[in-house]
C-alpha positions in Angstrom: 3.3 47.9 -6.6 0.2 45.8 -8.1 2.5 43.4 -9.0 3.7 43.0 -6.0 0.0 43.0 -4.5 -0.9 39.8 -6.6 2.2 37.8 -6.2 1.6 38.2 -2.0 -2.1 37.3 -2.3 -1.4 34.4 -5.1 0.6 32.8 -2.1 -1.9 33.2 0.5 -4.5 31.6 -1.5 -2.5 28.8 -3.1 -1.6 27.5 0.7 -5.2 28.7 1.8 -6.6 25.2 2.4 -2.8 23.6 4.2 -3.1 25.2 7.4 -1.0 23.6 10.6 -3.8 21.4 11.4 -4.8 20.0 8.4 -0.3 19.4 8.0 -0.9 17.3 11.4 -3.7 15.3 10.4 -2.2 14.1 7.4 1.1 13.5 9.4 -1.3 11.2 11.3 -2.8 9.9 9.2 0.5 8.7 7.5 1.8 7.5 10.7 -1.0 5.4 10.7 -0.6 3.6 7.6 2.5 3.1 8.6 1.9 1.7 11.8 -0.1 -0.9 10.1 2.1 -2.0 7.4 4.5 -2.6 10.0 1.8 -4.5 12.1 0.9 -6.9 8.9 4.7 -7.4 8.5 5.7 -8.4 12.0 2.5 -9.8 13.5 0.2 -11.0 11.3 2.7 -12.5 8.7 5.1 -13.4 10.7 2.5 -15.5 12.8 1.3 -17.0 9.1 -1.7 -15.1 9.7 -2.2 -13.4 6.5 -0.4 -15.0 3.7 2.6 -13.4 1.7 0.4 -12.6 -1.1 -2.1 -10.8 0.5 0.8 -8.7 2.6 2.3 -7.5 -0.4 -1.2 -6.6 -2.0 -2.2 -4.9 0.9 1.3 -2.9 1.2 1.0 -1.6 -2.6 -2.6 -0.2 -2.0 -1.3 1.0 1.4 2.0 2.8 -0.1 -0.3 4.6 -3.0 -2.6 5.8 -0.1 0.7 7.2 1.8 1.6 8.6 -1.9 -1.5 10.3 -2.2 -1.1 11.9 0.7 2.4 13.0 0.0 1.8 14.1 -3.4 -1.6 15.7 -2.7 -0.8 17.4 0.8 2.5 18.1 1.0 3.5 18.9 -2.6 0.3 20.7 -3.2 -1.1 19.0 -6.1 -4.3 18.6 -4.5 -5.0 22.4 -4.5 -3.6 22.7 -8.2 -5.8 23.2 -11.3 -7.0 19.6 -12.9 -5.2 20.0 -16.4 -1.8 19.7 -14.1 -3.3 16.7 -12.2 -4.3 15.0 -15.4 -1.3 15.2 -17.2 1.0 14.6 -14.5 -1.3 11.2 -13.1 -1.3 10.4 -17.2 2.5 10.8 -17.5 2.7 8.3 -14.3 0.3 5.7 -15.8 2.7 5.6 -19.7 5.7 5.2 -17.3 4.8 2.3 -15.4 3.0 0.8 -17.9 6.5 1.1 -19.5 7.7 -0.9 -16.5 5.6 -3.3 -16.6 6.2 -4.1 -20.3 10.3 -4.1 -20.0 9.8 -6.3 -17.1 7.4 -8.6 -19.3 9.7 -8.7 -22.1 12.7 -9.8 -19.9 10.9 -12.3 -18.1 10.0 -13.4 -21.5 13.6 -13.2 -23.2 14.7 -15.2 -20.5 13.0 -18.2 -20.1 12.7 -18.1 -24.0 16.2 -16.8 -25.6 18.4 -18.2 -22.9 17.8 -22.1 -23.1 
């Protein structure tokens, strides 16, 4: 019956600071984001406005922001305990790092090997 007690309450207080607002805001906010990468993509590059380089720095920082969101809000991380957070965001960093040196070394391979 305790059991049971704790496991109810754990719930509660693990979703204790998601409530149907804050769900809404951050479905705003994401719409948003969004909203304006779409708006960089058709208006201001397409119009040369904003160069291609810029556009595609500015969609990387705005797709982490939209991941943040998702990962933080909507799969709770944000409301987790910090050891999880570190070793998880820690984990991410070795595997693109991982990425980025494959795609290093094949870029290298073949301009180098392949002549």
């Amino acid at each position: 019956m305790n059991n049971e007690h704790h496991n109810t309450e754990h719930g509660h207080n693990e979703h204790a600071g998601l409530s149907k607002a804050k769900i809404w805001q951050v479905f705003f906010y994401l719409l948003g984001i969004t909203a304006l990468e779409f708006f960089i993509a058709l208006v201001l590059v397409e119009k040369g406005i904003v160069p291609q380089g810029i556009a595609n720095f500015t969609y990387i920082v705005l797709t982490l922001l939209k991941a943040y969101y998702i990962v933080g809000y909507f799969m709770h991380l944000k409301f987790e305990n910090v050891t999880l957070i570190t070793s998880i965001v820690v984990s991410l960093i070795f595997i693109v790092y991982l990425i980025v040196l494959m795609l290093t070394e094949g870029s290298y391979l073949q301009l180098h090997m392949l002549r």
